[in-house]
C-alpha positions in Angstrom: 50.7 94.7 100.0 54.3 93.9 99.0 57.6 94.6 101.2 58.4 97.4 99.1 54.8 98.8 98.8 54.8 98.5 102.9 58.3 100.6 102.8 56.5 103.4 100.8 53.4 103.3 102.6 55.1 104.1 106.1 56.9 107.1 104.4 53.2 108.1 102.6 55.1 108.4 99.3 52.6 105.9 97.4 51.6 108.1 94.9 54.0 110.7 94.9 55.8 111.2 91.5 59.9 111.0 91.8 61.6 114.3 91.7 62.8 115.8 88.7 65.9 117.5 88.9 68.6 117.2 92.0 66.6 119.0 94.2 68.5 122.3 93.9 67.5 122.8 90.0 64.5 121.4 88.8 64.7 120.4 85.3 61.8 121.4 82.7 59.4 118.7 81.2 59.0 119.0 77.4 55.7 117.6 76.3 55.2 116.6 72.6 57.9 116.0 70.3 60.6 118.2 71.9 60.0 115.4 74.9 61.0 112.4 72.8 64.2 114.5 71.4 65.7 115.5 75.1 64.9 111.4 75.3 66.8 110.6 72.4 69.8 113.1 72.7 70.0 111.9 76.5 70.2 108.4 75.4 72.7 109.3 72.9 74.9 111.2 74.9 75.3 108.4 77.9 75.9 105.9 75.0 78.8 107.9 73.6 80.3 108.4 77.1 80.5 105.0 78.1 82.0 104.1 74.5 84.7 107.0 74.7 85.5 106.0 78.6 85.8 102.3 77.5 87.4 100.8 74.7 87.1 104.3 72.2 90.0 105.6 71.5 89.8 110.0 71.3 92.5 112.8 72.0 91.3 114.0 75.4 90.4 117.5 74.7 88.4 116.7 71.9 86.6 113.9 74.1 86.0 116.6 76.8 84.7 119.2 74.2 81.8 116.3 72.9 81.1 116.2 76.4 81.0 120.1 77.0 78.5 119.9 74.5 76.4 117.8 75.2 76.1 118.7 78.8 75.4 122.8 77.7 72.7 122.0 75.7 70.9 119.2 77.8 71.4 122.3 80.3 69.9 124.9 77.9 67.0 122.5 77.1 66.4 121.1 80.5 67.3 123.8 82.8 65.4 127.5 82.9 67.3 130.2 82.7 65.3 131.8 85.7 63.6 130.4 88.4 60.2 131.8 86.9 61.0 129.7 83.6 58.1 127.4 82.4 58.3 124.1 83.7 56.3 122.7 81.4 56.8 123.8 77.7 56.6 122.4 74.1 59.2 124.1 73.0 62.9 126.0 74.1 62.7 129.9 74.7 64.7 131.9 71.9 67.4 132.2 74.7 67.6 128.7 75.0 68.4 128.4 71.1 70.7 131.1 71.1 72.7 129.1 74.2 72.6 126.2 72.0 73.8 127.7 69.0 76.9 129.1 70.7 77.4 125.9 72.2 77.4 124.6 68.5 79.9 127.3 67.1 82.1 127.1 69.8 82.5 123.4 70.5 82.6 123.0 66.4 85.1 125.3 65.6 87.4 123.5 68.3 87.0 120.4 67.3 87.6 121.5 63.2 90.3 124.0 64.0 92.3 122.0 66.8 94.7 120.0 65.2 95.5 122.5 62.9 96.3 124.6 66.2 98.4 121.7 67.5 100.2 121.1 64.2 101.7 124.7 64.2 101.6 126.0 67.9 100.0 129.5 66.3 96.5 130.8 66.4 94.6 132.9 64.5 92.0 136.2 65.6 88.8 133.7 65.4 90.5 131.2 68.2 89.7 134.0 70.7 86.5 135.1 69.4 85.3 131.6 69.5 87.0 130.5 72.3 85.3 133.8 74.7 82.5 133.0 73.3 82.7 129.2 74.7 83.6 130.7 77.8 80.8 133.1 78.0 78.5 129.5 77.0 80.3 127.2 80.3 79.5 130.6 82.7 75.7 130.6 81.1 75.5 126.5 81.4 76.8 127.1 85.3 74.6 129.6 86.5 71.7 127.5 85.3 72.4 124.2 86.7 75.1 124.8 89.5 74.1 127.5 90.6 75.2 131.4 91.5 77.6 130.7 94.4 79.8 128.3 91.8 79.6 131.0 88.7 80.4 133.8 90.9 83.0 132.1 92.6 84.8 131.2 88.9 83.8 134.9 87.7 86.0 136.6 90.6 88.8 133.8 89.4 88.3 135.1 86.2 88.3 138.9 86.5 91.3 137.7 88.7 93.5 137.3 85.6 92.7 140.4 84.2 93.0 142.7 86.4 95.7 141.1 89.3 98.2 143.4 88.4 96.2 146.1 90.0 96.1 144.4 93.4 98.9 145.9 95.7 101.0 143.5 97.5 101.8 139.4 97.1 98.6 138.9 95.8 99.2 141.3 92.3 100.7 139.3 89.4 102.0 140.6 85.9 99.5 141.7 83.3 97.7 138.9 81.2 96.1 139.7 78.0 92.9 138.3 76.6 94.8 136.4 74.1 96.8 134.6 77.2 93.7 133.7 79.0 91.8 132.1 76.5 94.5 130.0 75.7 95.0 128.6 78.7 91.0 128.7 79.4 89.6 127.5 76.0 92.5 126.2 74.0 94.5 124.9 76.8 94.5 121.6 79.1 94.4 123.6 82.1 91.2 125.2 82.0 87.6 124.1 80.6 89.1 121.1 79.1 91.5 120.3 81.6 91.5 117.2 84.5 88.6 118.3 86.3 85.9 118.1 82.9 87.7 115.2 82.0 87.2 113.7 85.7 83.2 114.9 85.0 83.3 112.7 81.6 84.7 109.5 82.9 84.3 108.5 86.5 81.6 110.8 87.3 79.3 110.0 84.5 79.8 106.6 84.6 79.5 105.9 88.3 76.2 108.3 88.1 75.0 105.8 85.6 75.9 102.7 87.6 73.6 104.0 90.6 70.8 105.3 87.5 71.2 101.5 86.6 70.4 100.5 90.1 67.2 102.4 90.7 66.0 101.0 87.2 66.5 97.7 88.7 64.7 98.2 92.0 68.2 98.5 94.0 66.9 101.7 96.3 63.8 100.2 97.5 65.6 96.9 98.4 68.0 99.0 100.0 65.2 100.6 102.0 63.4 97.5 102.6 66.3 95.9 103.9 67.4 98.6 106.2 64.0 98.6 107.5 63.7 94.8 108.5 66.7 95.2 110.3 66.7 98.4 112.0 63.2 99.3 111.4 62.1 97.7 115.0 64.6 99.3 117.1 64.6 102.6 118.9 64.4 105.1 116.1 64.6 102.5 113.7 63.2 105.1 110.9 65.5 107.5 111.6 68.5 104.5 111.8 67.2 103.0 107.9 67.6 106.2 107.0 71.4 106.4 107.4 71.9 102.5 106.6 70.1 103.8 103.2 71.3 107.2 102.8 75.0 106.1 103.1 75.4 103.2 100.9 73.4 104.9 98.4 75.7 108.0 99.3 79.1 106.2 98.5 77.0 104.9 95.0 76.5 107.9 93.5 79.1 110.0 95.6 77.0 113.4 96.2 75.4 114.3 99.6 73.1 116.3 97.4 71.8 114.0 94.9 71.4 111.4 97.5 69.2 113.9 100.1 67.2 114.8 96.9 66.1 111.9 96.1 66.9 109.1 99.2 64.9 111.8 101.8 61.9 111.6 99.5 61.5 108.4 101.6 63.3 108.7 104.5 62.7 112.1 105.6 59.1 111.5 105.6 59.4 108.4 107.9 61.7 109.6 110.2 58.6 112.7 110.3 55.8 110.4 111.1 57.9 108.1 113.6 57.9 111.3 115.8 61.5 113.0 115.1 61.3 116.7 114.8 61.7 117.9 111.1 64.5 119.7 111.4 66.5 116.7 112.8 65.2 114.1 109.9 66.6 116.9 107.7 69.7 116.7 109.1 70.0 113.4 109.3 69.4 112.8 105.6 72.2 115.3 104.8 75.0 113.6 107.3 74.4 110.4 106.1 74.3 110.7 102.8 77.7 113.2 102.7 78.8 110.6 104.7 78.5 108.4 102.1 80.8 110.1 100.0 84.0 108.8 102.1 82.4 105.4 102.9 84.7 102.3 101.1 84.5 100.7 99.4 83.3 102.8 96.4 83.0 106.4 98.1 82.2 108.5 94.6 84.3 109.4 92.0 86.2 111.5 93.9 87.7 109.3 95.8 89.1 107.3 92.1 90.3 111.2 91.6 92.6 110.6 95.0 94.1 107.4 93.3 95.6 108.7 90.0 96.9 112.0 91.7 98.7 110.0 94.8 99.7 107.5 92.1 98.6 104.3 94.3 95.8 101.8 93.7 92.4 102.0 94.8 92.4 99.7 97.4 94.7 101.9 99.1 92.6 104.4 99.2 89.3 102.1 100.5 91.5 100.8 103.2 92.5 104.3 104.9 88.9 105.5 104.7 87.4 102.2 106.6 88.1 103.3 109.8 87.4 107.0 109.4 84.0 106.1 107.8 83.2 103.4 110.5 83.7 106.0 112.9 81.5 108.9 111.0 78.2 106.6 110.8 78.8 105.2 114.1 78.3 108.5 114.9 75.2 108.8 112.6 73.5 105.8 114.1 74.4 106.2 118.2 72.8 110.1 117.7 69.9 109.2 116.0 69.8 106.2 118.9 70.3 108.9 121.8 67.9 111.2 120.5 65.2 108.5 120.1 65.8 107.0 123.7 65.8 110.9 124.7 62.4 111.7 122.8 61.1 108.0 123.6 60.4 107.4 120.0 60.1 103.6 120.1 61.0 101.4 116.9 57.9 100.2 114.6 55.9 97.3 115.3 57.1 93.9 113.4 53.0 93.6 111.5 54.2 96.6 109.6 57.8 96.2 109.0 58.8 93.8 105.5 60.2 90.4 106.5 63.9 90.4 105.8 63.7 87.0 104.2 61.2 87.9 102.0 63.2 90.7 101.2 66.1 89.0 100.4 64.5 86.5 98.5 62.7 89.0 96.7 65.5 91.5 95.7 69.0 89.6 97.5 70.4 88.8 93.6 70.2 92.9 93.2 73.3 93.5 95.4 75.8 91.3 92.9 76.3 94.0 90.9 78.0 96.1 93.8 79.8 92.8 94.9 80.8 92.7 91.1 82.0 96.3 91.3 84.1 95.8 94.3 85.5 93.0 93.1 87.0 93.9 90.3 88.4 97.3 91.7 90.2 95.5 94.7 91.6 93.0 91.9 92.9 96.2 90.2 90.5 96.3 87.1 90.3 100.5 86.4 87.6 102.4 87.8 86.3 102.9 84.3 85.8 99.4 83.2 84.6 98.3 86.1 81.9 100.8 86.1 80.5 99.5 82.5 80.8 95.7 83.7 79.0 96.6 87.0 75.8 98.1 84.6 76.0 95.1 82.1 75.6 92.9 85.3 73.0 95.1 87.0 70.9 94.5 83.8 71.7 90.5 83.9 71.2 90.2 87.4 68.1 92.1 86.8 67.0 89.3 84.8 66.5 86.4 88.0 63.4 87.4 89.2 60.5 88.5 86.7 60.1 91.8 89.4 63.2 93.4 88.9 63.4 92.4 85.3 65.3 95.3 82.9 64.1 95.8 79.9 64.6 97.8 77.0 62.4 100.6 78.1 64.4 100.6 81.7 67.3 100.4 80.1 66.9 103.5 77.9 65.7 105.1 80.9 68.1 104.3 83.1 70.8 105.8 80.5 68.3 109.2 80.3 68.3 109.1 83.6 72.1 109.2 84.1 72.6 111.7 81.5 70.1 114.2 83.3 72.0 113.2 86.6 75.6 114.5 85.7 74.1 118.4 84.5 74.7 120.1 87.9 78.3 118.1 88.4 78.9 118.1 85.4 78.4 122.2 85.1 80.3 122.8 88.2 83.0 120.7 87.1 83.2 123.0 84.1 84.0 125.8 85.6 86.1 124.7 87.7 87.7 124.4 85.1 88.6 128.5 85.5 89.7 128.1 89.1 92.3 125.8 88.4 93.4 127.6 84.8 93.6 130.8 87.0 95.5 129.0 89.8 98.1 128.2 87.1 98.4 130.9 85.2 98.7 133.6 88.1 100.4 131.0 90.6 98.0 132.0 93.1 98.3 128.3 94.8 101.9 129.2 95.2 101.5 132.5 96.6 98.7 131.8 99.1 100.3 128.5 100.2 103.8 130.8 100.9 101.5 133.2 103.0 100.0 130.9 105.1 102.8 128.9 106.0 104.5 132.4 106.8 101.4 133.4 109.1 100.9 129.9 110.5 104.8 130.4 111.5 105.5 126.6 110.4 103.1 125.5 112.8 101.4 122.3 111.8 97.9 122.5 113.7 97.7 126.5 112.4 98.6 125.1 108.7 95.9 122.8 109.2 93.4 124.9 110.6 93.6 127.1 107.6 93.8 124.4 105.1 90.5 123.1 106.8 88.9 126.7 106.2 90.1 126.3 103.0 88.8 123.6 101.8 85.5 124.5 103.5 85.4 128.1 101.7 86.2 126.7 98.3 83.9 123.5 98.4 80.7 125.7 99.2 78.1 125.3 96.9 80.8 123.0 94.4 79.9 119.3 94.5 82.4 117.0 96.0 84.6 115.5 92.9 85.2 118.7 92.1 85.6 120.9 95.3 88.4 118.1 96.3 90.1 119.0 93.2 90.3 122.6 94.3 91.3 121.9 97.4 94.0 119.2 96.5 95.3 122.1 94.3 95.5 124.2 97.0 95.5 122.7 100.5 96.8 119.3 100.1 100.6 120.7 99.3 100.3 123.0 102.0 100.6 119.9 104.5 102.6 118.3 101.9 105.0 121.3 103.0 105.0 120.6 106.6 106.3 116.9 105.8 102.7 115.1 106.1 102.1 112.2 103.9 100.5 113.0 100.6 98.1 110.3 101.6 97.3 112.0 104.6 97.7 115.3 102.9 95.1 114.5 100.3 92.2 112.4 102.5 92.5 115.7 105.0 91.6 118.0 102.3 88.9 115.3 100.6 87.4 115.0 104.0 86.6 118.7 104.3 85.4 119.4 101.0 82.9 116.5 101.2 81.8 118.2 104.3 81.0 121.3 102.7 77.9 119.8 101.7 76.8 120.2 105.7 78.7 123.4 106.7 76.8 126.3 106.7 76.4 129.0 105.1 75.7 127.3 102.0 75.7 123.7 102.6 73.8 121.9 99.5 73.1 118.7 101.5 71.6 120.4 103.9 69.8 122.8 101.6 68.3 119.5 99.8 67.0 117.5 103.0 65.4 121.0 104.5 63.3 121.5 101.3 62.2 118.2 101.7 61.4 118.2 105.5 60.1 121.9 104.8 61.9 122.8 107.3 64.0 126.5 107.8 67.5 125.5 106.2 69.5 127.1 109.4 67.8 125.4 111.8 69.0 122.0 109.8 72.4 123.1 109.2 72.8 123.6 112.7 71.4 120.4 113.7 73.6 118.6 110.8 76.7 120.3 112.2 76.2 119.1 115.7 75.5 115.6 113.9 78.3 115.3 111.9 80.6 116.8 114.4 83.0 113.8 114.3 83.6 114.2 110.5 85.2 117.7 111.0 87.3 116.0 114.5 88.5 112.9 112.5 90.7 114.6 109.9 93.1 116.3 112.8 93.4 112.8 114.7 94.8 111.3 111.3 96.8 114.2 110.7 98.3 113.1 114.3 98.4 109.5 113.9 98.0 107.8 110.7 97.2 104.7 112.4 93.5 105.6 111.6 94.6 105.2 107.8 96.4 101.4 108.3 100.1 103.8 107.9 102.5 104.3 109.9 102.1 101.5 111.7 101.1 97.6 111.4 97.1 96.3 111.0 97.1 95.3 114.6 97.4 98.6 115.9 95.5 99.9 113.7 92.5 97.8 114.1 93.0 98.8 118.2 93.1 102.1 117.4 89.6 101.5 115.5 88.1 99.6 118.5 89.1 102.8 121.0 87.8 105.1 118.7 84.5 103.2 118.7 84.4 103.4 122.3 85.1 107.1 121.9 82.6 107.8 119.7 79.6 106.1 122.3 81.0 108.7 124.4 81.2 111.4 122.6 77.6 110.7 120.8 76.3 110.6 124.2 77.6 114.0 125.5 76.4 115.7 122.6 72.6 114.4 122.6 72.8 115.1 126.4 71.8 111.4 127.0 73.3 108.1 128.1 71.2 105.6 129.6 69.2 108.6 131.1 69.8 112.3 130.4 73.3 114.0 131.7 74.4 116.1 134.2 77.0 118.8 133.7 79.9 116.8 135.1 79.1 113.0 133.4 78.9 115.4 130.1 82.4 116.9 130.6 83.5 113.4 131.2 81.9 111.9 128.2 83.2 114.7 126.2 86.4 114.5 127.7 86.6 110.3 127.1 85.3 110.7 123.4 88.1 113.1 122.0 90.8 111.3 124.2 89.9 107.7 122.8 89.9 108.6 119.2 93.2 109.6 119.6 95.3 106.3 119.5 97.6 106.1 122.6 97.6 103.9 125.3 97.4 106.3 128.4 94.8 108.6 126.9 92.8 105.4 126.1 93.0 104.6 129.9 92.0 108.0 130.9 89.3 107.6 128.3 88.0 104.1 129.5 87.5 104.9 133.3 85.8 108.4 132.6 83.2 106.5 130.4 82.7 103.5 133.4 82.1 106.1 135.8 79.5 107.8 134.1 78.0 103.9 132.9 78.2 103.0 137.0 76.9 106.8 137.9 73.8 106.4 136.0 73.3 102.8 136.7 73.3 104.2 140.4 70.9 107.2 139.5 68.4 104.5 137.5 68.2 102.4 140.7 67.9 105.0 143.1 64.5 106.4 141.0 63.3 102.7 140.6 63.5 102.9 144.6 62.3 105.7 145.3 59.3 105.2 142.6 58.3 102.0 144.2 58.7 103.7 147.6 56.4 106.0 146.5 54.1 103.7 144.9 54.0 101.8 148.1 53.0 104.9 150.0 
C-alpha cells in the first residue's frame, strides 16, 4: 500500500468518487455527446481567460461580457434549475436552451452594439430591452449556482432603485427610471460589468485554476500525507491534519466552502473514525478552511482585491495578516489538542501513519510551484502573471517523478476542472454586481454610513460593532472575494471616518466577511462540512463559532493596536506582541474547551479567560496581569495532578 493509498484508507474514501459540484450545488453529468461539448466549452473557456488575464489585450467590459457568458451558460448546462432536476441527462431541458439563448442575445448585442454606444454617448429603445433581458439572464444564472439568499439579497437591491422614492425618511431617494437603471446595471461599469465581475474573471479564475492545477498533480494528497506524518501521531493528530490541510489548501483556492467540500471528503471522515464527535469534525473542517482564506502568504483572491483598492503592494498585505492568521490556527490546532486530551482520543499508531521521508521523496518537488508563486508576488510580479507561471511550473514540476506526471489528459482536466470551479463565485460575483450599481446610484453607502456614525454618536467601538454586523449580514451566503467587496464599499469608510488606517479599515471589514462563511444563520462553510459529517448544520455552526471564536476577537485588538499588522510601530514590537498573543491564545483555547492539563474549575476558567483576552492585547502591564493568571492556573493544576497521583497510590496501597 502506498503513503497516499494509507492516507485514504484511514479516512475509508478508497473508492469513493470525488464530488461533483462545490458541495452546495451539485453540477449535472451529461453522458454522450453533450458530455464531450461541456468538456470542450470548459476547456475553451479557462484557455481564453488565462490569455485575456495575461498578455491579451481587450476593453474591460467586453472582456467581462465573454466571461458573463461563458459562466451563464456552463451554469444553464451544468447546473438544474431545481433541486429535482436530472442529474444525469443526455441532453439540456428546453429551459436550459431558452437561458442559453438569452445569454446569446444579450451578451451579443453588447458586444456588437457597444462601441457604437461609446462613440456617441446615446442609446437606442433595444439597449434596454436587451440589456433587462441580460439582467433577468445574471438573476436566473445566480439562483441556480449561488443560491437564493444571494439572488434575493440583489433582488431587494434591485427593487430598491425603483421604488426608494416611496420609502419615508433618509433612506428614500429620487425616482429612477428603467432607462437609468439599466445603464448603470447593463451598460455601465458599475454594475454587472463592473470591478467585482472583472475581479471574478482575473484573480479569481486564475488562482481557482492554479489549485485545479494542483489536485491534477497530486498536490492535496501530499498535502494530506504530509500533515499526517507529522501530526498524525499526536493527540488528535486527525483532527490536527485536518487544519494543517484544510488551511493551506484554504489560502490556495481562497473559499471556506470549496475547501470543506472537497478537503472534508478526507478529513472529516478521519477525524469521525479517530473518535471526535461529528459535529466537531464538521466544524473543524469549516474553521480551518475559512481560516485559510486570510492565511499569507497567498490568502485568495480577495486578499489581491485589498491590494489594488489600498493602492500598496502585496507583500503589505501578507505581512499584516501573519500575525492575525498565526494567531487564528493556533487557535484551530490548541482546541482540537484540548478536546482530544479532554475526550482521550490518542494520536494513531506510527505502522499506519506514511513515513514523512517517503513522502517527501515521493511528492516534496510538488510544493515548488507554491514556492514559485510566492516568490514572484513578494518580488512584485502581478498577481495575474504569477498565477499563469505558477500552473506552467506545476505542470513541469509535475514532470520529476513518473507519479505525479501531467499529461495532456490532466492537463485538459485540470483546466475543466477550473472552469466548473469558478460557476458559484463566479455567479455571486455577478450579482453583486447589482449591490454595488444600487449602492452608487441611490448613495445608499453614503446614507447608511451618515446614520450610523450619527447613532454610534462618533463612538469608535459602536462604529465598529455595527461595521462588524455589517459585514456579517452582507457576506451571508456571498463567497468571500466578493462579500469583502460589499463590505469595503460599505464598512471600510465607515472606520475610514473615525480616522483608522485604510489598512486597518479594510483587513477589519475582510476579516468579517471571510467569517461569514462560519456565522450562523447561513454560514456556507459550515453548511458544506455538516453535509459531509451528516451532521444537523446548527449543531456545527455552533460548535464552529465557539472554534473560531478568536477570528471574530482579533479584528477589535488591531483596530486598537496596529502592532498586530507590523504598523504603527517597529518589527520588534510587533513580533512581542505576536509572542504574547500566542501565550494568550493557550489560554484562552484552554478556557473554552474547559481543559488545561486536566479539566477546569470555575475560577482557573475565569482566569484563563481573563489572561487570553488581556495578552492579545499588546501592552506591557496587561501582559503581566496576563502571565501570572495563566502560571497560577499551570501551578494549580500541577498541584491538583499530584494530589490525585497521591491519593490514587494511597488508595492503591490500601
Amino acid at each position: 500500500m502506498t503513503e497516499s493509498e494509507k492516507s485514504r484508507d484511514l479516512a475509508g474514501q478508497t473508492n469513493q468518487e470525488e464530488p461533483v459540484g462545490d458541495g452546495l450545488v451539485q453540477y449535472r453529468k451529461f453522458v454522450g455527446p453533450m458530455a464531450k461539448t461541456v468538456f470542450i466549452l470548459a476547456v475553451i473557456w479557462s484557455l481564453f481567460q488565462i490569455y485575456v488575464a495575461s498578455f491579451g489585450i481587450m476593453e474591460a467590459i467586453k472582456s467581462r461580457a465573454w466571461f458573463f457568458a461563458f459562466l451563464s451558460i456552463m451554469i444553464f448546462l451544468l447546473c438544474p434549475a431545481s433541486k429535482k432536476g436530472k442529474k444525469q441527462r443526455m441532453y439540456p431541458s428546453i429551459w436550459d436552451w431558452i437561458c442559453i439563448a438569452g445569454t446569446l442575445a444579450s451578451v451579443g448585442f453588447l458586444l456588437l452594439n457597444y462601441n457604437g454606444y461609446v462613440q456617441t454617448g446615446l442609446h437606442i429603445p433595444l439597449d434596454f430591452w436587451f440589456g433587462g433581458l441580460g439582467i433577468l439572464v445574471a438573476f436566473e444564472a445566480a439562483r441556480r449556482a449561488a443560491g437564493n439568499v444571494m439572488t434575493i439579497l440583489a433582488a431587494v437591491f434591485l427593487l430598491y432603485n425603483f421604488f426608494g422614492q416611496y420609502i419615508p425618511g433618509v433612506f428614500g431617494h429620487a425616482s429612477l427610471d428603467f432607462e437609468r437603471v439599466i445603464d448603470v446595471m447593463w451598460w455601465g461599469t458599475q454594475g454587472i460589468f463592473g470591478t467585482v465581475i472583472g475581479v471574478a474573471a482575473t484573480y479569481i479564475f486564475l488562482f481557482i485554476l492554479f489549485g485545479a492545477f494542483l489536485r491534477r498533480s497530486g498536490f492535496i494528497d501530499f498535502i494530506n500525507d504530509l500533515a499526517l506524518a507529522i501530526a498524525g501521531r499526536s493527540a488528535g493528530g486527525p483532527a490536527k491534519v485536518a487544519v494543517i490541510g484544510s488551511g493551506f489548501m484554504g489560502m490556495i483556492n481562497g473559499s471556506g466552502v470549496a475547501n470543506a467540500s472537497s478537503v472534508g471528503t478526507v478529513t472529516i471522515p478521519l477525524m469521525k473514525k479517530a473518535g471526535f464527535k461529528g459535529h466537531f469534525a464538521g466544524a473543524v473542517e469549516a474553521v480551518a478552511g475559512t481560516g485559510g482564506v486570510i492565511a499569507p502568504p497567498i490568502m485568495g483572491a480577495a486578499s489581491f482585491v485589498m491590494a489594488e483598492f489600498l493602492g500598496v503592494p502585496y507583500r503589505t498585505i501578507m505581512l499584516a495578516a501573519l500575525i492575525p492568521a498565526i494567531l487564528y490556527f493556533l487557535m484551530c490546532f490548541l482546541s482540537v489538542h484540548f478536546e482530544a486530551k479532554k475526550l482521550g482520543i490518542e494520536g494513531l499508531s506510527k505502522e499506519r501513519l506514511p513515513n514523512i521521508w517517503l513522502v517527501l521523496k515521493r511528492g516534496g518537488h510538488l510544493i515548488i510551484p507554491v514556492i514559485v508563486i510566492i516568490a514572484l508576488l513578494v518580488t512584485g510580479m502581478t498577481p495575474l502573471y504569477a498565477a499563469v507561471w505558477s500552473m506552467l511550473s506545476t505542470v513541469i514540476v509535475s514532470w520529476f517523478k513518473k507519479e505525479t506526471r501531467m499529461g495532456l489528459k490532466e492537463i485538459l482536466e485540470a483546466l475543466e476542472e477550473g472552469a466548473k470551479g469558478v460557476l458559484t463565485v463566479g455567479a455571486a460575483c455577478t450579482i453583486v454586481g447589482i449591490i454595488i450599481g444600487t449602492i452608487s446610484l441611490t448613495s445608499l453607502g453614503l446614507t447608511l454610513g451618515n446614520n450610523i456614525l450619527e447613532l454610534a454618536g462618533n463612538h469608535l467601538f459602536l462604529v465598529a460593532i455595527f461595521t462588524m454586523l455589517i459585514s456579517i449580514l452582507l457576506g451571508m451566503g456571498v463567497p468571500v472575494t466578493a462579500s469583502y467587496i460589499i463590505t469595503a464599499t460599505i464598512s471600510a469608510p465607515l472606520l475610514a471616518k473615525m480616522g483608522v488606517s485604510l489598512l486597518v479599515a479594510h483587513m477589519f471589514a475582510f476579516f468579517f466577511a471571510a467569517l461569514s462563511d462560519i456565522t450562523p444563520p447561513v454560514a456556507l462553510a459550515v453548511m458544506a462540512a455538516a453535509g459531509i459529517a451528516r451532521e444537523p448544520f446548527i449543531k456545527v455552526a455552533v460548535t464552529a463559532v465557539r472554534l473560531g471564536i478568536l477570528g471574530f476577537l482579533i479584528p477589535f485588538f488591531f483596530l486598537y493596536n496596529p502592532l498586530l499588522l507590523f504598523a504603527g510601530g517597529s518589527i520588534i514590537h510587533s513580533i512581542f506582541a505576536c509572542i504574547t498573543g500566542m501565550i494568550g491564545v493557550i489560554a484562552l483555547s484552554g478556557a473554552l474547551a474547559n481543559w488545561f492539563l486536566i479539566k477546569l474549575n470555575v475560577i482557573q476558567r475565569i482566569l484563563l479567560t481573563l489572561a487570553g483576552l488581556l495578552m492579545i492585547e499588546p501592552n506591557y502591564y496587561t501582559d503581566i496581569f496576563g502571565v501570572a493568571a495563566l502560571v497560577s492556573v499551570y501551578i494549580w493544576q500541577k498541584a491538583q495532578i499530584s494530589a490525585i497521583r497521591t491519593h490514587t497510590g494511597s488508595f492503591s496501597q490500601n
